[in-house]
PDB file of N, CA, C and O in Angstrom:
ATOM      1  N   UNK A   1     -18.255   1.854  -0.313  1.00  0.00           N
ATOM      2  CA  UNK A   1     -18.369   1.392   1.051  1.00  0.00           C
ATOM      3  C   UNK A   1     -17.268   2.027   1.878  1.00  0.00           C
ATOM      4  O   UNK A   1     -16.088   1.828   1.590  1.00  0.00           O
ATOM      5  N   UNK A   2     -17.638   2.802   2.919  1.00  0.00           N
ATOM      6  CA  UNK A   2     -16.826   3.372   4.029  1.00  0.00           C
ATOM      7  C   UNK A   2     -16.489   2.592   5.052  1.00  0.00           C
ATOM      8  O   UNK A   2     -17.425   2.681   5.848  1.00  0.00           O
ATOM      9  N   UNK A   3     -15.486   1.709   5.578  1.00  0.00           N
ATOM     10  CA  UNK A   3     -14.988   1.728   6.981  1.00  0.00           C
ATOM     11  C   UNK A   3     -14.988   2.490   8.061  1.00  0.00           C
ATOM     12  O   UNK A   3     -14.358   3.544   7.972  1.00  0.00           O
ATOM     13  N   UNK A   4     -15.677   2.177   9.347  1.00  0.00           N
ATOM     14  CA  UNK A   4     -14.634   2.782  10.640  1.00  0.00           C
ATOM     15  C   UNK A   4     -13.626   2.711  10.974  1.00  0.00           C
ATOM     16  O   UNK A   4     -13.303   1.607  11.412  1.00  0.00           O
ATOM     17  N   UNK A   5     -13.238   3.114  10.971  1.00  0.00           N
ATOM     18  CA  UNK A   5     -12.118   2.977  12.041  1.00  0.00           C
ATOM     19  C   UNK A   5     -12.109   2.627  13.325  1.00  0.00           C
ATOM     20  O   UNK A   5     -12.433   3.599  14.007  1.00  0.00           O
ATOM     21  N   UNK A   6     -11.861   1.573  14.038  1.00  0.00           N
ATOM     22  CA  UNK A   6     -12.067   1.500  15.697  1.00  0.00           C
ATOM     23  C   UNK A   6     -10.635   1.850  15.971  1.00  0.00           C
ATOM     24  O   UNK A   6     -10.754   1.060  16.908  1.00  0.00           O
ATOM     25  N   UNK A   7      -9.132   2.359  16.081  1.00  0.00           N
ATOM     26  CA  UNK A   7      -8.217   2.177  16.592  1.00  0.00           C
ATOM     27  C   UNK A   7      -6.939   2.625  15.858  1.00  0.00           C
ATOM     28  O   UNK A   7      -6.900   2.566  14.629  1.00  0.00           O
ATOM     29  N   UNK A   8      -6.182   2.949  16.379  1.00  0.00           N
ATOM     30  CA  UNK A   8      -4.832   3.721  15.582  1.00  0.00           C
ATOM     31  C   UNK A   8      -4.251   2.056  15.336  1.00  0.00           C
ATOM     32  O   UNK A   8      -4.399   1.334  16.323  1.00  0.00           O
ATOM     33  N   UNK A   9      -3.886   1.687  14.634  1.00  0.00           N
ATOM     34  CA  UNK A   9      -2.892   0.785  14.214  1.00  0.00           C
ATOM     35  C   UNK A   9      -1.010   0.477  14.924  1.00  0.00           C
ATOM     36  O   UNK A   9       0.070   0.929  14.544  1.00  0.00           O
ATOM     37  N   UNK A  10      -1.297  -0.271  15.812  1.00  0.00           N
ATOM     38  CA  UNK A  10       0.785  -0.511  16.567  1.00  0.00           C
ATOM     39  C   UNK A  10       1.451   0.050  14.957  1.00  0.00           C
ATOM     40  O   UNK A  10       1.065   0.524  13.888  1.00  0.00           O
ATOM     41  N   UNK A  11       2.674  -0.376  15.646  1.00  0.00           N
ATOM     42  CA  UNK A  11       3.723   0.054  15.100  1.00  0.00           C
ATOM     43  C   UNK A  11       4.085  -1.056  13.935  1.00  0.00           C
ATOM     44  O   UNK A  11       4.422  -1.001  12.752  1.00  0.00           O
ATOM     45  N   UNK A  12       3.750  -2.458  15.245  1.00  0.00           N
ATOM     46  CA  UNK A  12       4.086  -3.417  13.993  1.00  0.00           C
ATOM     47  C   UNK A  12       2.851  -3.744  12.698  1.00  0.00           C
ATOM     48  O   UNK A  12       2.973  -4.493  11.729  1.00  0.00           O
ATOM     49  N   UNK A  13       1.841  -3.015  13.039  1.00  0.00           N
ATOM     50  CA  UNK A  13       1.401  -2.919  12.052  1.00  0.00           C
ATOM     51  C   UNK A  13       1.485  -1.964  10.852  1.00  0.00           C
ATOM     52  O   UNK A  13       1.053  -2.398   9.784  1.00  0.00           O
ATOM     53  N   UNK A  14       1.827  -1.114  10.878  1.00  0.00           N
ATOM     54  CA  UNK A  14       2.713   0.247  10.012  1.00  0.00           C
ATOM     55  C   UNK A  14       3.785  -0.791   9.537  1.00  0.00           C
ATOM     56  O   UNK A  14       3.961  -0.848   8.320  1.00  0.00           O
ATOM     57  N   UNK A  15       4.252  -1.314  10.043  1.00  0.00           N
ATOM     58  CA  UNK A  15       5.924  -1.676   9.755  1.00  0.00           C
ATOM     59  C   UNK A  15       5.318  -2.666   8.486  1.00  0.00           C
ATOM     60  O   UNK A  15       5.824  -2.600   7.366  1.00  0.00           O
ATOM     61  N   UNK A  16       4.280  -3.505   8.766  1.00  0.00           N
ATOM     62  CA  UNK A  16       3.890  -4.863   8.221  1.00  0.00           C
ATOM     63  C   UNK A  16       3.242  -4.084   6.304  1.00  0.00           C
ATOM     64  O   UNK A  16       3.390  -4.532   5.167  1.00  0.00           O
ATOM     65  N   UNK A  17       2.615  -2.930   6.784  1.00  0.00           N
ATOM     66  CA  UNK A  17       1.978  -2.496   5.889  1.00  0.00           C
ATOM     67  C   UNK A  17       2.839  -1.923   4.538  1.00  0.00           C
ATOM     68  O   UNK A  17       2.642  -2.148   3.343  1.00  0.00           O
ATOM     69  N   UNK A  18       4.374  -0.686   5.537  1.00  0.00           N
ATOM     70  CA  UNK A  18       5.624  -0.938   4.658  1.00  0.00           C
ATOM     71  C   UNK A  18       6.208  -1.958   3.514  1.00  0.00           C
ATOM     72  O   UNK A  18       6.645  -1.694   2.394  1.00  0.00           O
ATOM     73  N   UNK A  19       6.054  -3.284   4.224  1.00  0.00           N
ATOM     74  CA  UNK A  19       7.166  -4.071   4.028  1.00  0.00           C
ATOM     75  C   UNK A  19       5.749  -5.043   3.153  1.00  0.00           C
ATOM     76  O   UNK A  19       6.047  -6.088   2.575  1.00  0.00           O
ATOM     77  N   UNK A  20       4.634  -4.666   3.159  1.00  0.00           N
ATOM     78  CA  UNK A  20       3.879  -5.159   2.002  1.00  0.00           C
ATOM     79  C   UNK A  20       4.040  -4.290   0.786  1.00  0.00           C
ATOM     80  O   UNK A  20       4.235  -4.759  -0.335  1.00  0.00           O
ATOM     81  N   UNK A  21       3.956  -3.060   1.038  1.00  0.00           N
ATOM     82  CA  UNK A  21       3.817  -2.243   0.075  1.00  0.00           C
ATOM     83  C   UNK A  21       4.890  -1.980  -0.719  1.00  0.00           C
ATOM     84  O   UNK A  21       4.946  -1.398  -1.802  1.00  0.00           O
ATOM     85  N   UNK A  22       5.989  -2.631   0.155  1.00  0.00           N
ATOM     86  CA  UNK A  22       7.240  -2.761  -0.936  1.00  0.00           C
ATOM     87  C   UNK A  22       6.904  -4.056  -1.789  1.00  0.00           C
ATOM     88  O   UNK A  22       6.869  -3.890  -3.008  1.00  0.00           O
ATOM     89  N   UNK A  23       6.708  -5.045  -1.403  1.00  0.00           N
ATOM     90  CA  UNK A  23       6.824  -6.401  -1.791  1.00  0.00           C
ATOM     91  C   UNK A  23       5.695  -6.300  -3.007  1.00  0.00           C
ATOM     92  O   UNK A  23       5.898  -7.055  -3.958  1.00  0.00           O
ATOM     93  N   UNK A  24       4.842  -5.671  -3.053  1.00  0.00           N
ATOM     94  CA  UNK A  24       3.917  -5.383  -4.266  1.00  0.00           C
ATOM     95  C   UNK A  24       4.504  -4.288  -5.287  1.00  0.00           C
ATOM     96  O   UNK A  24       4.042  -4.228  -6.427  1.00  0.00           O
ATOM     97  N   UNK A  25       5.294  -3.620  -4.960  1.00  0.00           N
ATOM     98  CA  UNK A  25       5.701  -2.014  -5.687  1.00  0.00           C
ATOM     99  C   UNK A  25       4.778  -0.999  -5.572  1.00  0.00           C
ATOM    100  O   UNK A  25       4.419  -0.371  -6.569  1.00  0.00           O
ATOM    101  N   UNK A  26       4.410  -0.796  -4.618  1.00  0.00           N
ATOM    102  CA  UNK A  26       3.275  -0.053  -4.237  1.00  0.00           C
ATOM    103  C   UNK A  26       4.361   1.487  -3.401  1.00  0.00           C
ATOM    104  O   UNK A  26       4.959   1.399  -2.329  1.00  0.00           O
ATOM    105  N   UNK A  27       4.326   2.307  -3.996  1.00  0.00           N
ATOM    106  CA  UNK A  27       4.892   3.671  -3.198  1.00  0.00           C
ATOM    107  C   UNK A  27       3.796   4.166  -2.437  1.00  0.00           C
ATOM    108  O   UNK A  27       3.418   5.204  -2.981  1.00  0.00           O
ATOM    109  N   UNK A  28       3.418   4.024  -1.882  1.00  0.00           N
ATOM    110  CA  UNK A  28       2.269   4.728  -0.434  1.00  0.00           C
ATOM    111  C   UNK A  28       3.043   6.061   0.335  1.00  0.00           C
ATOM    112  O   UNK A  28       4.130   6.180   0.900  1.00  0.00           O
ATOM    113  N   UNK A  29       1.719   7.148   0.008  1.00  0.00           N
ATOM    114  CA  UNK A  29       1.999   8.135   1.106  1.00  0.00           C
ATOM    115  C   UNK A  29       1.837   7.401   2.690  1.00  0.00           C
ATOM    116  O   UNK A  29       1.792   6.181   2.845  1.00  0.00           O
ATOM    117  N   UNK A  30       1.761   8.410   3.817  1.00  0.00           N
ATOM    118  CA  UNK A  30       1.843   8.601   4.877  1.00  0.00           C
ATOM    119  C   UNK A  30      -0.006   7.895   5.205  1.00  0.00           C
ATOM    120  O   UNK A  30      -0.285   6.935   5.925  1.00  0.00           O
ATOM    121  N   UNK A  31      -0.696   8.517   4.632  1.00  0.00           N
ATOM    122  CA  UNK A  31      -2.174   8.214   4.801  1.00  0.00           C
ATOM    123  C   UNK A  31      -2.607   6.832   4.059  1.00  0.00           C
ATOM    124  O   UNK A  31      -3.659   6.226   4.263  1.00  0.00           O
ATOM    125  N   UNK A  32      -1.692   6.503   3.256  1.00  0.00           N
ATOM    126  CA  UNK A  32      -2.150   5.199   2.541  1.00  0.00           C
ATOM    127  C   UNK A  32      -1.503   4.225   3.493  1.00  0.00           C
ATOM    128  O   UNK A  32      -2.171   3.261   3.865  1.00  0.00           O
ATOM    129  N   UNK A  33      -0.170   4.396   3.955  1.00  0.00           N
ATOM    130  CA  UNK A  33       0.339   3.164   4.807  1.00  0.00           C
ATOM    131  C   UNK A  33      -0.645   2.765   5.768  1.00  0.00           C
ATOM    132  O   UNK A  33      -1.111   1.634   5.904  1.00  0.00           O
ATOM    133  N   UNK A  34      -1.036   4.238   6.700  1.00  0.00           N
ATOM    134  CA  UNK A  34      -1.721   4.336   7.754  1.00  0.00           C
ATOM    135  C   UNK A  34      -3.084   3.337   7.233  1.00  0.00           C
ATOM    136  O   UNK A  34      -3.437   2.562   8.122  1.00  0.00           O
ATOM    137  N   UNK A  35      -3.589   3.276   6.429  1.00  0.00           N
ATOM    138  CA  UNK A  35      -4.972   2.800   5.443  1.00  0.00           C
ATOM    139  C   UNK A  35      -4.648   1.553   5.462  1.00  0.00           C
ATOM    140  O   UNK A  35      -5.718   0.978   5.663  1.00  0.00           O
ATOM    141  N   UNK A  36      -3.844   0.787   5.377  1.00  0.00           N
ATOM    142  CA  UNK A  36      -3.142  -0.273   4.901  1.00  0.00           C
ATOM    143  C   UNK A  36      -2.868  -0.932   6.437  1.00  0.00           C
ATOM    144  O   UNK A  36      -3.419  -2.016   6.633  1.00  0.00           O
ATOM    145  N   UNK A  37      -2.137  -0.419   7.437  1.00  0.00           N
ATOM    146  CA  UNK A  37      -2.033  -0.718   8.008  1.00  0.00           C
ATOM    147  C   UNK A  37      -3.641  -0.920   9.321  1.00  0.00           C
ATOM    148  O   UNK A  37      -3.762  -1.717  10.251  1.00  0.00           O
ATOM    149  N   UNK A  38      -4.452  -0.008   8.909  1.00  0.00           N
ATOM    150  CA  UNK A  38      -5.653  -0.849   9.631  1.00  0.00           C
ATOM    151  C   UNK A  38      -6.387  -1.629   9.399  1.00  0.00           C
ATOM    152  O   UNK A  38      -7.089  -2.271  10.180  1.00  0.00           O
ATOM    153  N   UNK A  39      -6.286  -1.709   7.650  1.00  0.00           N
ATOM    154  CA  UNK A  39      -6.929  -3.239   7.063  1.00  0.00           C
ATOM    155  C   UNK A  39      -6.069  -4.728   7.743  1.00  0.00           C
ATOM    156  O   UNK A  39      -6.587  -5.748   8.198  1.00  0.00           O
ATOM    157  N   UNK A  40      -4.736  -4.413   7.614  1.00  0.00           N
ATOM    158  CA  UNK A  40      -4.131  -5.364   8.228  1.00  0.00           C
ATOM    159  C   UNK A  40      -4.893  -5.725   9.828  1.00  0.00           C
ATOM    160  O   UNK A  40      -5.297  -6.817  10.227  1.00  0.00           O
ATOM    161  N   UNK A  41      -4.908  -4.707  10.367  1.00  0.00           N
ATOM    162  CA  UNK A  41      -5.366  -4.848  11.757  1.00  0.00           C
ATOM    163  C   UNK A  41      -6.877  -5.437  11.936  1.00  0.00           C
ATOM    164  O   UNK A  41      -7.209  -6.521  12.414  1.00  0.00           O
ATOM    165  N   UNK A  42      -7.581  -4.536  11.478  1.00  0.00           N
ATOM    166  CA  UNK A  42      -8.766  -5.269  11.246  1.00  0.00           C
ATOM    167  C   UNK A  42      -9.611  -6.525  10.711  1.00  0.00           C
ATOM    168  O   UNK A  42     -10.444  -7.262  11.240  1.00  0.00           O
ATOM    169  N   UNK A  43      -9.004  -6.446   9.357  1.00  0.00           N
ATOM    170  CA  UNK A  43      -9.449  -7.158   8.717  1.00  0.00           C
ATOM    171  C   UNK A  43      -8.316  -8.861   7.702  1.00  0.00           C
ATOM    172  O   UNK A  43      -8.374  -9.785   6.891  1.00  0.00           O
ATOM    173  N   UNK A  44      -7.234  -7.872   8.962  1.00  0.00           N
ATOM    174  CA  UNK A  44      -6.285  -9.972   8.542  1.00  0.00           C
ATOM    175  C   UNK A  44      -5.179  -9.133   7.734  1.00  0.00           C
ATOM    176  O   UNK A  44      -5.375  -7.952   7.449  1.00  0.00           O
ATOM    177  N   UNK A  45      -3.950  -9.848   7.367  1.00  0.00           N
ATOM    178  CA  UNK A  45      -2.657  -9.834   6.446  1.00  0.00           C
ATOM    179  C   UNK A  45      -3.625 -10.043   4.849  1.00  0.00           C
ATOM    180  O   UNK A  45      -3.614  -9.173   3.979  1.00  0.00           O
ATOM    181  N   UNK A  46      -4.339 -11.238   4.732  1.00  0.00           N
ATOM    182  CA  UNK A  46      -4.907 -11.709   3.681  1.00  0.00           C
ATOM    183  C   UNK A  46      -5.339 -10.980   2.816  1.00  0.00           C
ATOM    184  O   UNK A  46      -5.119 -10.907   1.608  1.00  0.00           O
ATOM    185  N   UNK A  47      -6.308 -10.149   3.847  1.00  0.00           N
ATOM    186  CA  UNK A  47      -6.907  -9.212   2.970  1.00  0.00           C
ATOM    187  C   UNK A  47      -6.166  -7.819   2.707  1.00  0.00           C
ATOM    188  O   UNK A  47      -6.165  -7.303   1.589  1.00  0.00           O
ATOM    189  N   UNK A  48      -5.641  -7.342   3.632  1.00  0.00           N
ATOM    190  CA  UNK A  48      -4.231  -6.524   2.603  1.00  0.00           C
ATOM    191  C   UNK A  48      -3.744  -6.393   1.801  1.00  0.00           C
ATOM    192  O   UNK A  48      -3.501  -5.358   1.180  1.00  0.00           O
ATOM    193  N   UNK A  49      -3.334  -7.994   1.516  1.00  0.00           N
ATOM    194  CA  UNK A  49      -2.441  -8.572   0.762  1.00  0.00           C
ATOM    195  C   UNK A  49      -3.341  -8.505  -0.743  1.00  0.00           C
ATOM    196  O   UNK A  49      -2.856  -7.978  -1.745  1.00  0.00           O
ATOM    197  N   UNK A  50      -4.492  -9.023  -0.724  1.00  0.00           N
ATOM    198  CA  UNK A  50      -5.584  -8.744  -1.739  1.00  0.00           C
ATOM    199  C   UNK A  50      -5.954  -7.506  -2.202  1.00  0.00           C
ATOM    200  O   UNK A  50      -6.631  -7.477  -3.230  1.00  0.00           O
ATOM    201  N   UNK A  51      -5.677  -6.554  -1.702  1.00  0.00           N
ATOM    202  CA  UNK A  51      -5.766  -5.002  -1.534  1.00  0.00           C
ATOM    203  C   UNK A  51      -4.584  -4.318  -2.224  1.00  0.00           C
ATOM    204  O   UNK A  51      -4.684  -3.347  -2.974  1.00  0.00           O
ATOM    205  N   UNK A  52      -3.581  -4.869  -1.919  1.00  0.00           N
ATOM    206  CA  UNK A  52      -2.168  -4.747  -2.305  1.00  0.00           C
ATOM    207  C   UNK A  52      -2.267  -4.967  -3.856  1.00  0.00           C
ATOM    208  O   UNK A  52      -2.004  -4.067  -4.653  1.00  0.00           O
ATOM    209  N   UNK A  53      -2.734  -6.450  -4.297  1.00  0.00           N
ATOM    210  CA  UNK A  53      -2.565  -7.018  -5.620  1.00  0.00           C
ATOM    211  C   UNK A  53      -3.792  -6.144  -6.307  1.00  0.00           C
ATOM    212  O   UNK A  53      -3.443  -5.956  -7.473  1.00  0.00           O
ATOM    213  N   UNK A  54      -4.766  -5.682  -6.132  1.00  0.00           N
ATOM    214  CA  UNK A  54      -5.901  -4.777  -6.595  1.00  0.00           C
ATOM    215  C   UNK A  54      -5.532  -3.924  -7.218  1.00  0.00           C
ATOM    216  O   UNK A  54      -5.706  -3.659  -8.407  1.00  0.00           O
ATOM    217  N   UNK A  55      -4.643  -3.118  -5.945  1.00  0.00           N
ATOM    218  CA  UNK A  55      -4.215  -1.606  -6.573  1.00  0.00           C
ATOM    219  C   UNK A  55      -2.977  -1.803  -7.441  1.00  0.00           C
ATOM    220  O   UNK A  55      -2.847  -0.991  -8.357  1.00  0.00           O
ATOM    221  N   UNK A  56      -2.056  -2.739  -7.307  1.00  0.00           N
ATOM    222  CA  UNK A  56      -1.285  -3.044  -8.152  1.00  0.00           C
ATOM    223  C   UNK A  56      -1.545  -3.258  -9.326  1.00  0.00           C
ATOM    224  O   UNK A  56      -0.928  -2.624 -10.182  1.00  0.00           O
ATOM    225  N   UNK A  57      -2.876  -4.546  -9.829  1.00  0.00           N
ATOM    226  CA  UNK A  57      -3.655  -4.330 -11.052  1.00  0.00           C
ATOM    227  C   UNK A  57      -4.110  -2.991 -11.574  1.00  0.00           C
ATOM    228  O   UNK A  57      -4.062  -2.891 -12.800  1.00  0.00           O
ATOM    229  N   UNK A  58      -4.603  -1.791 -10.812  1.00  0.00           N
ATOM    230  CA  UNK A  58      -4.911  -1.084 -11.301  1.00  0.00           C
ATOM    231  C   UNK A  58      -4.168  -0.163 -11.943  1.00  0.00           C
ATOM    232  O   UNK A  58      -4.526   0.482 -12.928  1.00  0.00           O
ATOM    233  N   UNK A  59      -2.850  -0.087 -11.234  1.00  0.00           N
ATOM    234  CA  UNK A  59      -2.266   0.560 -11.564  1.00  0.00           C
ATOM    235  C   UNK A  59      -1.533   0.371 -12.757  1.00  0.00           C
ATOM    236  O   UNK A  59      -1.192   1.408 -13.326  1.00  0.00           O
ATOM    237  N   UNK A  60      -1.166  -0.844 -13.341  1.00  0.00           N
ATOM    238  CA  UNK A  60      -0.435  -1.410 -14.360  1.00  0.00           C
ATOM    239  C   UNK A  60      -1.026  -1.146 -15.701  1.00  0.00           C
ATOM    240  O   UNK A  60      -0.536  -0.902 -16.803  1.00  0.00           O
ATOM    241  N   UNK A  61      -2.951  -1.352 -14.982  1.00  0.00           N
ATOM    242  CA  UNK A  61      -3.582  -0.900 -15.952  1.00  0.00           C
ATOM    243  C   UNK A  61      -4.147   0.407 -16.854  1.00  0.00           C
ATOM    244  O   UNK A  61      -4.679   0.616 -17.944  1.00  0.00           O
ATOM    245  N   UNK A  62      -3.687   1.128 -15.700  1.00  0.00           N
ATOM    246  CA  UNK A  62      -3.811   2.814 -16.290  1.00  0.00           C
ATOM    247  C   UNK A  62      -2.170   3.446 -16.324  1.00  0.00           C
ATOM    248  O   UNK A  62      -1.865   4.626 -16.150  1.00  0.00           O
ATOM    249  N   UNK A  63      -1.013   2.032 -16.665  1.00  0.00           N
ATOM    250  CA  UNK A  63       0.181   2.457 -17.087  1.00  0.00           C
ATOM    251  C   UNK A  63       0.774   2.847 -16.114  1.00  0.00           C
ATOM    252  O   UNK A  63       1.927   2.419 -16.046  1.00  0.00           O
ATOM    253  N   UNK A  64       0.297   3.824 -14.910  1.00  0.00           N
ATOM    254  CA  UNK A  64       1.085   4.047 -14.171  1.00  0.00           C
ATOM    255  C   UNK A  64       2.689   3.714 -13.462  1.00  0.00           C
ATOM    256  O   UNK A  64       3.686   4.373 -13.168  1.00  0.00           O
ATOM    257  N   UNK A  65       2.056   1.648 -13.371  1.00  0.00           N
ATOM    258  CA  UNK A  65       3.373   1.143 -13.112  1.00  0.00           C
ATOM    259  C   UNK A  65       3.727   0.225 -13.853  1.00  0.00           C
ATOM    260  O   UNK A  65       2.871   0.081 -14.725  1.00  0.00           O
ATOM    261  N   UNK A  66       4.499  -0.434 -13.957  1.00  0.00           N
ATOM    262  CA  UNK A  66       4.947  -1.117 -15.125  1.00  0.00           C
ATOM    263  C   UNK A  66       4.550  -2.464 -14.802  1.00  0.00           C
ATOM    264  O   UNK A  66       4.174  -2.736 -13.662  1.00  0.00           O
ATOM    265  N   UNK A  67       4.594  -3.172 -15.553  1.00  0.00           N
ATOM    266  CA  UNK A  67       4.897  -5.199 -14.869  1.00  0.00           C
ATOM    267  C   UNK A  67       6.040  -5.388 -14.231  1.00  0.00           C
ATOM    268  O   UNK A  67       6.224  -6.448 -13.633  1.00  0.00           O
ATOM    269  N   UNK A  68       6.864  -4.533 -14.248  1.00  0.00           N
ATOM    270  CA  UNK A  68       8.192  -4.773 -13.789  1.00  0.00           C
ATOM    271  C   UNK A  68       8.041  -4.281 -12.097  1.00  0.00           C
ATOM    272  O   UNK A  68       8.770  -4.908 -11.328  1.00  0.00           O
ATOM    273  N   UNK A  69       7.283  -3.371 -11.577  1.00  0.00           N
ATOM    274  CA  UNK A  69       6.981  -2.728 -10.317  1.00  0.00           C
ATOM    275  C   UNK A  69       7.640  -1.536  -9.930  1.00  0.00           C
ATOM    276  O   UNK A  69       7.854  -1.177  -8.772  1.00  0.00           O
ATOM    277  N   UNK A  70       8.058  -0.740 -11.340  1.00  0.00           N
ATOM    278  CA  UNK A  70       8.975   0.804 -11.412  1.00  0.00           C
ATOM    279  C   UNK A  70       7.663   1.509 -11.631  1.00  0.00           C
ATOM    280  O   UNK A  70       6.779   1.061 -12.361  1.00  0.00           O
ATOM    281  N   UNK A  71       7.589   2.581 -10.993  1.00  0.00           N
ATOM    282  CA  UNK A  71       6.824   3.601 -11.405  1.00  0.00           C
ATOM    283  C   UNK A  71       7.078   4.450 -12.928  1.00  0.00           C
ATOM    284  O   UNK A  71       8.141   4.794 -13.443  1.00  0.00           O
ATOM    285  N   UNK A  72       6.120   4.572 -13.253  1.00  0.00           N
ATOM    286  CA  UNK A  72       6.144   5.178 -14.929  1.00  0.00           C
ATOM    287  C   UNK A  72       7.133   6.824 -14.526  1.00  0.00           C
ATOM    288  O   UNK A  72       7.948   7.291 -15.321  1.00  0.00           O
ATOM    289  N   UNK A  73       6.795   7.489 -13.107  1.00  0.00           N
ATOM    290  CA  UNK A  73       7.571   8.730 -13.034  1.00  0.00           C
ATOM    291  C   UNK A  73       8.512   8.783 -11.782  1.00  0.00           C
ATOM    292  O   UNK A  73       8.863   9.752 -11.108  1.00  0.00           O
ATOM    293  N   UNK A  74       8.920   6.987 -11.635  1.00  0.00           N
ATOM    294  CA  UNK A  74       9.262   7.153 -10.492  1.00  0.00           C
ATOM    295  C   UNK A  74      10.778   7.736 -10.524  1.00  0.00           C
ATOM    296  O   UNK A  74      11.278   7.919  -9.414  1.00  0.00           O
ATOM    297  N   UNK A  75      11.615   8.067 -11.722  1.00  0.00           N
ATOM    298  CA  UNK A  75      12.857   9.160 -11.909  1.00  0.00           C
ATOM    299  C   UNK A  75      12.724  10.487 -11.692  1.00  0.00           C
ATOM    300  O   UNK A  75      13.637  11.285 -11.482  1.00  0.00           O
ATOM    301  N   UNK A  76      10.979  10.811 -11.775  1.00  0.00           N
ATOM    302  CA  UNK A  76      10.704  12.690 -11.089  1.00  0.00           C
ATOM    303  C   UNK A  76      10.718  12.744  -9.993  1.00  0.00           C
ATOM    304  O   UNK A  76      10.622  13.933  -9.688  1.00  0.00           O
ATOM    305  N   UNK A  77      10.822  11.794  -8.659  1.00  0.00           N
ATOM    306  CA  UNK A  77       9.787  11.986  -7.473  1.00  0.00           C
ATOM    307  C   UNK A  77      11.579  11.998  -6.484  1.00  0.00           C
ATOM    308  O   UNK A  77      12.505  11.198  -6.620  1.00  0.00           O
ATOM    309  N   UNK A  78      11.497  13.116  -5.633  1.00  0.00           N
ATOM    310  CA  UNK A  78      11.890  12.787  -4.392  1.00  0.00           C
ATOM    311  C   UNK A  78      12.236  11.733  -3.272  1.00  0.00           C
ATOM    312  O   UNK A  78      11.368  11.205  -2.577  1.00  0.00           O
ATOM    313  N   UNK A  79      13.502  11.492  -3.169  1.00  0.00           N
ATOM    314  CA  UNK A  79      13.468  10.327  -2.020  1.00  0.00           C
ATOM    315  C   UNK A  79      12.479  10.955  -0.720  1.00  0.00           C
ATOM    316  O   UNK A  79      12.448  12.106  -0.283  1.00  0.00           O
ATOM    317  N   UNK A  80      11.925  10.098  -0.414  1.00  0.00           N
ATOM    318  CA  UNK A  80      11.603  10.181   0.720  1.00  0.00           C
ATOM    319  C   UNK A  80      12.260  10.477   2.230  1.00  0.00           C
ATOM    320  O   UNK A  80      13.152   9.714   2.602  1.00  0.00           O
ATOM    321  N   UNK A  81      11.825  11.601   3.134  1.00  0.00           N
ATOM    322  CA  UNK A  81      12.978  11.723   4.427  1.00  0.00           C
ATOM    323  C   UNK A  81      12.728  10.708   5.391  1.00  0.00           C
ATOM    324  O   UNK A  81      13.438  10.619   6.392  1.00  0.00           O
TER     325      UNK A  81
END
C-alpha cells in the first residue's frame, strides 16, 4: 500500500519524528525521518509510534539491532554532520 503525500511536514514535525526515532533506537536517514515525520502529520503521533515499534521488531529480528537498541554495525558508521 502506497501513501500520498498531501504536504511537506513543519519543522516540529521533523523534530517530533527525530526525537521518536531516538526513543525507539531507530537510526533514520534523511528520507526516513522525512517518512516518519508525515505519518506523524497525517496520520497521528500513535501511529508513528506503532511504526516505530514495527520496524524496531523487525529489526531485532533479522539481528540487525540488538534488544539493547545498539546497532549490530553501529561502531562502522560515521557520525552524522
Amino acid at each position: 500500500m502506497s501513501l500520498t503525500r498531501t504536504g511537506a511536514p513543519d519543522n516540529h514535525q521533523h523534530q517530533q519524528a527525530v526525537l521518536l526515532a531516538h526513543r525507539y533506537g531507530l537510526n533514520l536517514d534523511e528520507d526516513e525521518q522525512e517518512e516518519l515525520a508525515w505519518i506523524i502529520e497525517a496520520m497521528g503521533l500513535e501511529e508513528a509510534e506503532a511504526e516505530c515499534a514495527r520496524s524496531r521488531a523487525m529489526l531485532i529480528r533479522s539481528g540487525q539491532l540488538d534488544p539493547g537498541g545498539e546497532s549490530v554495525d553501529e561502531s562502522d558508521e560515521c557520525p552524522e554532520a
